[in-house]
N, C-alpha and C positions, 0 to 999 in steps of 0.2 A: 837830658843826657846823663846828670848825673846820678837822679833814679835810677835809671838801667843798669847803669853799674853797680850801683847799690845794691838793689833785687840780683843782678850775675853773683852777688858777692856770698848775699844772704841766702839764695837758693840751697848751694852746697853744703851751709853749716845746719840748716836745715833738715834735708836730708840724711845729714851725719846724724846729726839728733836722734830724728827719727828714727833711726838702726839699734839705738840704744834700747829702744821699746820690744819690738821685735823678737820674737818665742816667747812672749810674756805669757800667750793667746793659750798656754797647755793648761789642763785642767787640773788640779791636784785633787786626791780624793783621803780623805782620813779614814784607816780600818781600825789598828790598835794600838797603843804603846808610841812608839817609835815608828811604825810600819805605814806606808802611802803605796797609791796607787795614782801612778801621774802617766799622762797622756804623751805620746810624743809629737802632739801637734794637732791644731784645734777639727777637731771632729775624726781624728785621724781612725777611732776605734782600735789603738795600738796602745793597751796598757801596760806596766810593768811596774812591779814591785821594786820597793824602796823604801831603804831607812834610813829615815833624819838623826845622823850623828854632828855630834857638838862641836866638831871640828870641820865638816864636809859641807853639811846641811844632807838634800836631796841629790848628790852629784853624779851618780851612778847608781843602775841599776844592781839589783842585789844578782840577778842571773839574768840571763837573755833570754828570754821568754816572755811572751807574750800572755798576759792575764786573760782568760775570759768569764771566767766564773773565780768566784773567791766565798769561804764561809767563815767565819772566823769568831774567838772568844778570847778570853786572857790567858787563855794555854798553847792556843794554835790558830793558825791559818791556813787553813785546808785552800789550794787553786788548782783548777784547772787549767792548762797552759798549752797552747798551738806550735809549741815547736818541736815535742816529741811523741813518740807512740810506742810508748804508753806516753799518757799527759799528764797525770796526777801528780802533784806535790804536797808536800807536809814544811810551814816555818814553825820552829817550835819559837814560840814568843823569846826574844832577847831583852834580861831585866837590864843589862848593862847597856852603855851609848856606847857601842862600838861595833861600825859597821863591818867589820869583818868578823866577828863573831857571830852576828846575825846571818853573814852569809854562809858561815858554815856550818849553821844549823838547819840549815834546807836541805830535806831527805828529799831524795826520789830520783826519776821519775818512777810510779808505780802504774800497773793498770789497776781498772777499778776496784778487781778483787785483792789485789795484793793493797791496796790503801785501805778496805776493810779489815783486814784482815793485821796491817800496820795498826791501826786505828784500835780497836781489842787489845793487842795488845801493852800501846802508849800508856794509856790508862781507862781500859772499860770504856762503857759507853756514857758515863761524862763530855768526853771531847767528842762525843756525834751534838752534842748541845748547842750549839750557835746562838751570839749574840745575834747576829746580824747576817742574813745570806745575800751576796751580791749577785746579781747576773746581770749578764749585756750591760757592761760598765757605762757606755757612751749614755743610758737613757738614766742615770743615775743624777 
């Protein structure tokens, strides 16, 4: 009998525990600088940009949109994004750790031509140069 109360006891601290782990399951993705692309839930295919400031960390997204493409260099981060039409954004890289600068360097949204044509003008076609092009984040 006094097992069982034991186990009644340990059950619930257990499960408390447990809860502690819990959203761990999102996947974080490193683009550049300061800037991630984290999941809002494991396989959810719901990315969003984010930058690790020295005070925050990852705690919010820089905008509410949805990632689905991204290309990115030490100048910019060209995304694709599902919550407007036009979709196209521009981050212009933030040298500083401060997430609110970062977020106010997000032009757009553009359609395709007007992000060409953005783009010409930034700086020539240097920043069509990508490090790294991303798509379909989830197979990343």
């Amino acid at each position: 009998m006094k097992q069982f109360r034991t186990a009644r006891l340990l059950l619930p601290l257990t499960l408390l525990l447990a809860g502690c782990f819990w959203g761990d399951e999102r996947e974080t993705r490193h683009l550049v600088g300061n800037y991630y692309l984290n999941e809002t839930g494991p396989d959810s295919g719901a990315w969003y940009l984010h930058f690790d400031d020295e005070n925050f960390g990852l705690a919010d997204a820089l905008f509410n949109c949805q990632i689905v493409e991204a290309g990115f260099n030490k100048q910019c981060i060209i995304m694709r994004a599902t919550c407007t039409n036009p979709q196209f954004y521009i981050a212009r890289i933030n040298r500083a750790n401060d997430r609110e600068i970062a977020r106010n360097a997000i032009q757009g949204p553009y359609t395709s031509q007007e992000l060409q044509a953005k783009l010409q003008r930034l700086s020539g076609d240097d920043v069509l140069s990508f490090d790294a092009t991303l798509t379909n984040p989830s197979r990343w």
